[in-house]
N, C-alpha and C positions, 0 to 999 in steps of 0.2 A: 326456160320453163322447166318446170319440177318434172320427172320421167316419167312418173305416175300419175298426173295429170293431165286430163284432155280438156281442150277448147280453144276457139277460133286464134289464130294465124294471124298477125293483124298485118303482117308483111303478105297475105293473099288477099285484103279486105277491097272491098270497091271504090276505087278512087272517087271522091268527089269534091270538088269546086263551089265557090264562093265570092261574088266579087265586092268589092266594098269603094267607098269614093277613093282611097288611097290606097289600095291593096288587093291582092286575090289569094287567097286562101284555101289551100289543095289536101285533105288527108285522106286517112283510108277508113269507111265505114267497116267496122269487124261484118262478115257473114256469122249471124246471130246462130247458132244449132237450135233448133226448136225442140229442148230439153226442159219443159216443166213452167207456164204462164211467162213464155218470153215479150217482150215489147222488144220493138225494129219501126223506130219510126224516125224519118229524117223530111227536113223543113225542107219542103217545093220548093220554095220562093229561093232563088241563088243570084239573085241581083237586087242587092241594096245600097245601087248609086241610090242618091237621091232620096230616099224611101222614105215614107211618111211609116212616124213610130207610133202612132195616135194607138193603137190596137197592142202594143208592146208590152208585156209585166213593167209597171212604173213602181218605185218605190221612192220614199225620203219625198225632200221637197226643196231639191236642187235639179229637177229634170231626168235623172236617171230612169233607164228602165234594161231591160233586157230582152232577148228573143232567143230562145230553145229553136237550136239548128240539128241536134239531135240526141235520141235517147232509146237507148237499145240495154234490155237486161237479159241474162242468161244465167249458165250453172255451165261448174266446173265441174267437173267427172272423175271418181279412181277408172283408172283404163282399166285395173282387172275386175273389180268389184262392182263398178256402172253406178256406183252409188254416187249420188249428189253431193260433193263436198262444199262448192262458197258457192253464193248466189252473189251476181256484180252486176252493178247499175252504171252503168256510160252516160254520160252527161256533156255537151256541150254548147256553152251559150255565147253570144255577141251579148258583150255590153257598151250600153252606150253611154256617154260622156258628159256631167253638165258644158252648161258653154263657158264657165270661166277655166276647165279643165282644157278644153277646146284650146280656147285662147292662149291659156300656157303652154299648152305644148307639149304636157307633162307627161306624156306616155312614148313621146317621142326621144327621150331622154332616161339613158338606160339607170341614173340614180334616180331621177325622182317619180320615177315607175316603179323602181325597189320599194322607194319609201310610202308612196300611196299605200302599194298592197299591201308593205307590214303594217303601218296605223290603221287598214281595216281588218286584220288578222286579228291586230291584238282587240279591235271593238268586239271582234267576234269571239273571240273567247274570254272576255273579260267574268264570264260567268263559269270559265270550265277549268278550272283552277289544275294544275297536275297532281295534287295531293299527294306526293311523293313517287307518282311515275315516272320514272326516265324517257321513256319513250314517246308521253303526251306532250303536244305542242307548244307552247308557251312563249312569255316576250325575254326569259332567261337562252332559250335554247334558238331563238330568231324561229321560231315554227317551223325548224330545219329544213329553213329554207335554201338555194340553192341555183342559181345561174342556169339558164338555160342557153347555151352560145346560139346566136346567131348571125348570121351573114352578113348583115344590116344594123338588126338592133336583137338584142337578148330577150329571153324569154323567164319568167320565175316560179320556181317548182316549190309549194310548199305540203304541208301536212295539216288537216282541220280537224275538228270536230263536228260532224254536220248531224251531232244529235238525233241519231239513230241507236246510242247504247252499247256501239260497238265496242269491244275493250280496247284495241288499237284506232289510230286515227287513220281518214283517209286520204290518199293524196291528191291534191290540184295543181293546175298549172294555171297559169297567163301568160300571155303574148298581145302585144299591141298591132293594133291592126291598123293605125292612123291614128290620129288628133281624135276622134270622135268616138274610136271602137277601139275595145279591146275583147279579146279570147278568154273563156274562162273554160277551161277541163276539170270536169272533177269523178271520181273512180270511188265508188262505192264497192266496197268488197266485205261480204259477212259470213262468218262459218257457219254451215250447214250442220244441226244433231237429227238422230233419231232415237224416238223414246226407247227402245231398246239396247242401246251402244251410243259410245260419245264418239266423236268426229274423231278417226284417227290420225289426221294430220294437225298438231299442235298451233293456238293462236299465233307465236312467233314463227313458223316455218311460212305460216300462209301470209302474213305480215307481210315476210320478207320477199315471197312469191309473189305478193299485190305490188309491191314496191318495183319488183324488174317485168311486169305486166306493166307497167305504168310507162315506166321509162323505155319500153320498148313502143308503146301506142306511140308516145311523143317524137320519135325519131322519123316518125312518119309525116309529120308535121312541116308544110313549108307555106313558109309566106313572100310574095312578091311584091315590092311597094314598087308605087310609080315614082318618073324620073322627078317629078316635082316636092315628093317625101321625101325622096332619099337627099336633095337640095338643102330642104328643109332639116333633115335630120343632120347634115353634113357641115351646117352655119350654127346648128346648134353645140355639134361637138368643139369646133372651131373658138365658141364663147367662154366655152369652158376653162380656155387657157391663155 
């Protein structure tokens, strides 16, 4: 973290749990600093054996929907000056699966988990063209994207555009959470002006500060499959060869 910047610890954040038909799902809620209209709201419900998704964000018209497990905003702070430098949006949702996704298995399977999320990366920005940025996402630069190891099965960190106007993109992740669910993280981070003086910390430095904010949240991240996944997951690598 930058020396001159203050906010939450995500190695002090409150553990919390999640269990899922295949899995259970442990990180650390950041403790939000109540610095300037924060949101700190994390989903009751921590048990979804079985769960009925009738009530879930639905989208498309393949079954898919989602459910918001939590969403916490804050601001980053100069330690000497107390001035507000980024305002950041934490985001983390359970998505869930059609059933022919189900069936294949295909999150279970650490390439064709890759390949899902880039042909929906590239759907998503097929309208956000890089116009000659280096830095913006695109299907030349694979949305620089990136490996996330895991224990069991990998996780994938890429970079969006989630059309807020930011000049830089932000970063998300994925992780599968069984046959039916998968993780989605994503990290909203915007520089802070005031009409009298411009943000003393440059779009690239904070960039580069949201990027090992990101990668620090994620380290925090563990997922447990059960003995019947990991079966599953272990006759799938087995097929591969």
């Amino acid at each position: 973290m930058n020396d001159h910047l203050t906010g939450p610890q995500f190695m002090e954040g409150d553990l919390v749990s999640f269990v899922f038909d295949e899995s259970q799902l442990t990180f650390r809620a950041p403790k939000v600093p109540y610095n300037t209209d924060t949101i700190d709201e994390i989903c009751r419900e921590r048990d979804f054996r079985n769960v009925d998704t009738t009530s879930w964000d639905h989208f498309g018209d393949e079954g898919h929907c989602s459910k918001e497990l939590l969403m916490q905003t804050w601001n980053y702070e100069d330690i000497i000056s107390h001035d507000n430098i980024a305002h950041v949006v934490l985001k983390i949702e359970v998505l869930k699966h059609s059933d022919s996704e189900f069936a294949n298995c295909l999150s279970l399977n650490n390439l064709t988990f890759r390949d899902y999320f880039l042909a929906s990366l590239k759907a998503h920005h097929a309208n956000s063209p890089p116009n000659g940025r280096v830095y913006w996402p695109s299907e030349e630069n694979n949305f620089f994207t990136k490996t996330i190891p895991g224990d069991v099965l990998d996780g994938l960190q890429a970079q969006v555009d989630l059309g807020g106007g930011e000049k830089y993109p932000a970063p998300s992740a994925f992780f599968p959470l069984g046959r039916r669910y998968t993780l989605r993280v994503s990290f909203n981070f915007g520089s802070l002006h005031y009409p009298d003086r411009k943000n003393p910390y440059s779009d690239e430095l904070l960039h580069q500060f949201k990027l090992n904010l990101f990668d620090d949240f994620l380290s925090h991240i563990r997922i447990e499959y059960t003995p019947e996944t990991i079966a599953i997951i272990e006759k799938l690598k087995e097929e591969q060869f």
